[in-house]
C-alpha positions as a Markdown table, in Angstrom:
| # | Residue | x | y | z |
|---|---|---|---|---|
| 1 | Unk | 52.4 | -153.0 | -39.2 |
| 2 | Unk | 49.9 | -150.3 | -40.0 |
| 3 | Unk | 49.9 | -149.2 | -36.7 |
| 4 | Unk | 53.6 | -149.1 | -36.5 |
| 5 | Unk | 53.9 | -147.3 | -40.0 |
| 6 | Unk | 51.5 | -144.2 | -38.2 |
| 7 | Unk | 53.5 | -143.8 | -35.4 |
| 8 | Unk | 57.2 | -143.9 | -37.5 |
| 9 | Unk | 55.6 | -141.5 | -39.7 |
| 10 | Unk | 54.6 | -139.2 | -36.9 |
| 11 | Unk | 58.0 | -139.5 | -35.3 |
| 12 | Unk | 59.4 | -138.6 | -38.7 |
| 13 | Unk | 57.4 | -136.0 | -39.5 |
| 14 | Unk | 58.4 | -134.1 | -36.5 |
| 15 | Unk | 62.0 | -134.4 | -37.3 |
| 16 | Unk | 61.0 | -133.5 | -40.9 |
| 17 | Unk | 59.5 | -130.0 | -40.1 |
| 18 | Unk | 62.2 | -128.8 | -37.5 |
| 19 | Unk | 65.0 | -128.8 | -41.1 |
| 20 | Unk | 65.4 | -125.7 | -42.3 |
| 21 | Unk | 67.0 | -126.6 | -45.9 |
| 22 | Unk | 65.9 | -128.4 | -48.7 |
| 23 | Unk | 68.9 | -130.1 | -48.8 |
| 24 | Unk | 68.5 | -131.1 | -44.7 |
| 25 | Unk | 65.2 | -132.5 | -45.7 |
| 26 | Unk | 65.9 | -134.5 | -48.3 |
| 27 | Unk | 69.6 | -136.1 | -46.7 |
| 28 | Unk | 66.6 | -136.9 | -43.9 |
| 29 | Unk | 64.1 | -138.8 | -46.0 |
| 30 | Unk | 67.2 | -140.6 | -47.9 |
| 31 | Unk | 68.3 | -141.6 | -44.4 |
| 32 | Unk | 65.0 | -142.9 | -43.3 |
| 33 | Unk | 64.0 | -144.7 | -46.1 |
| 34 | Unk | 67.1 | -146.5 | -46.1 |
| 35 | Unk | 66.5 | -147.5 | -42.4 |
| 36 | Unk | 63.3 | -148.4 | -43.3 |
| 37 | Unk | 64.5 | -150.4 | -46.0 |
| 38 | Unk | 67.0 | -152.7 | -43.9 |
| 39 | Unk | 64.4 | -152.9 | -41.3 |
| 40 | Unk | 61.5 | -153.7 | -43.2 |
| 41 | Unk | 62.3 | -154.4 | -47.0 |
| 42 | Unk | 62.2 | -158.2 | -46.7 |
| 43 | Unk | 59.2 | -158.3 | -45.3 |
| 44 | Unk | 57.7 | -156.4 | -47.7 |
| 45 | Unk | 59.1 | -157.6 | -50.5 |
| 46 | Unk | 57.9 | -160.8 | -49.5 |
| 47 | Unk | 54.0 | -159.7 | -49.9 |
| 48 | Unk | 51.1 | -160.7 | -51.9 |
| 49 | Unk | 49.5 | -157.9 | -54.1 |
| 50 | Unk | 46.7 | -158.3 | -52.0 |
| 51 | Unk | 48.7 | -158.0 | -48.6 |
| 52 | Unk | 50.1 | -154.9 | -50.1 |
| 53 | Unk | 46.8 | -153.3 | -50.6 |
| 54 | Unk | 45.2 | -154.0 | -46.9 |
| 55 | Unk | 48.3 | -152.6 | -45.3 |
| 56 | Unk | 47.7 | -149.4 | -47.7 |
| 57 | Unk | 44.0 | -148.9 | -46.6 |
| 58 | Unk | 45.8 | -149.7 | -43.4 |
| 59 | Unk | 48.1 | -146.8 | -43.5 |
| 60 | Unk | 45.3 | -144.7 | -44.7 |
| 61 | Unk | 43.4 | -145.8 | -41.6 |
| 62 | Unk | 46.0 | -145.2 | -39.0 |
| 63 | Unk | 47.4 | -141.9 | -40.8 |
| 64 | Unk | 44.8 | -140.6 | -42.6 |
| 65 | Unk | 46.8 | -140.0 | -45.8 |
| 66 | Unk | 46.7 | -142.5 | -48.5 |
| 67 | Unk | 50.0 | -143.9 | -49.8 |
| 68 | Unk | 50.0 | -141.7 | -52.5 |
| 69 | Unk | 50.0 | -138.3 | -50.4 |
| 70 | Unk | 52.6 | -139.4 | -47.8 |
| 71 | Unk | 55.2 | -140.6 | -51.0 |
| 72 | Unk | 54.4 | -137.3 | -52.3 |
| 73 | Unk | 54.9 | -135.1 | -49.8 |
| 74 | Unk | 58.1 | -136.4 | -48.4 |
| 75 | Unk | 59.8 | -137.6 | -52.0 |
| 76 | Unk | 57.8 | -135.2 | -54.6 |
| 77 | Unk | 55.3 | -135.3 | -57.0 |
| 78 | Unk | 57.1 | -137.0 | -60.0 |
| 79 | Unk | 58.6 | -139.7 | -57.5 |
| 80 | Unk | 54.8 | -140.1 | -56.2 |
| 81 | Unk | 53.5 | -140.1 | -59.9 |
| 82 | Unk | 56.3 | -142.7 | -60.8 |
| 83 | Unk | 55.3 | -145.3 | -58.2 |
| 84 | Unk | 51.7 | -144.9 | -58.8 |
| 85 | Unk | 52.6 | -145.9 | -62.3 |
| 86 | Unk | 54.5 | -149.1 | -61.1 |
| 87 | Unk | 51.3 | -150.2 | -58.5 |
| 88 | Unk | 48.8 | -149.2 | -61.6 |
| 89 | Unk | 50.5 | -151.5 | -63.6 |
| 90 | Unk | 49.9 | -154.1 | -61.0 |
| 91 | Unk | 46.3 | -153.6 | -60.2 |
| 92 | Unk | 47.0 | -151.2 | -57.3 |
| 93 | Unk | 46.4 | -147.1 | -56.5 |
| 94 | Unk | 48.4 | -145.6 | -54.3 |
| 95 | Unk | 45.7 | -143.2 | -54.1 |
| 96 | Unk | 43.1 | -145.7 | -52.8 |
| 97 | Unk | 41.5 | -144.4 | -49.6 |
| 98 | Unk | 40.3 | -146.5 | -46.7 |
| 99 | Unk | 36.4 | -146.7 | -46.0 |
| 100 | Unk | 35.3 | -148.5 | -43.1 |
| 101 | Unk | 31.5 | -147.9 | -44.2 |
| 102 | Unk | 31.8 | -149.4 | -47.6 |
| 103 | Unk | 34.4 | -151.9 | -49.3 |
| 104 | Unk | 36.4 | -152.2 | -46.2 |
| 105 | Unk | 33.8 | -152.9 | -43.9 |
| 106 | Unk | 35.1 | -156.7 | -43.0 |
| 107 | Unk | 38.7 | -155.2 | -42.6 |
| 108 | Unk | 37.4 | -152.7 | -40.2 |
| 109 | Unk | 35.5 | -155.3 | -38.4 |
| 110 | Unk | 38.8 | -157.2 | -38.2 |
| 111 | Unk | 40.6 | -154.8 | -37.3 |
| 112 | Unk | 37.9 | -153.7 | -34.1 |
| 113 | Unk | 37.7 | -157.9 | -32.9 |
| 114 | Unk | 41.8 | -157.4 | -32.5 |
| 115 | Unk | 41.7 | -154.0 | -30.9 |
| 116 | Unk | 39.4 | -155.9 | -28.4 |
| 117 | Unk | 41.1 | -159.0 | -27.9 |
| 118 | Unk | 38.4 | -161.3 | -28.7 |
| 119 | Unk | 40.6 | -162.3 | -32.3 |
């Protein structure tokens, strides 16, 4: 899912920075996350607390940006601010960053077996 979240968010991005207008931008993003929503909501809805933070080192792996940055730069600051609130309240940080080298050593290691094929 990771993998997939990287590639929508490239594909979006490019769409993103061809708008000219604030206004462009923002009918975009309510668009996509609504997409995203119908495609994917269930599912994610459906997840453990812990299921939600691998697939955010996840998309910190595959993007590069924690969760944190990519709310904030499509939705804003207080948006961003607001649903780091909620996943504080819950144990979570959007902010968390993904480090292969430390904490996230056996996810990486997961991660490297299925890239492989021998998992």
């Amino acid at each position: 899912m990771a993998k997939l979240a990287a590639k929508k968010l490239e594909e979006y991005n490019k769409v993103y920075l061809t708008l000219k207008t604030e206004r462009q931008r923002k009918k975009y993003i309510k668009q996509v996350q609504e997409d995203l929503m119908n495609e994917y909501g269930d599912e994610i809805k459906h997840m453990k607390i812990s299921e939600g933070r691998v697939l955010m080192k996840l998309i910190d792996r595959e993007t590069g940006h924690s969760s944190y940055a990519i709310i904030k730069e499509f939705r804003g600051g207080f948006t961003a601010f607001f649903w780091q609130t909620v996943a504080r309240l819950f144990g979570n940080d959007l902010k968390v960053r993904y480090n292969p080298y430390g904490e996230d050593w056996m996810i990486e290691n997961i991660v490297q077996q299925i890239d492989q094929g021998t998992i």
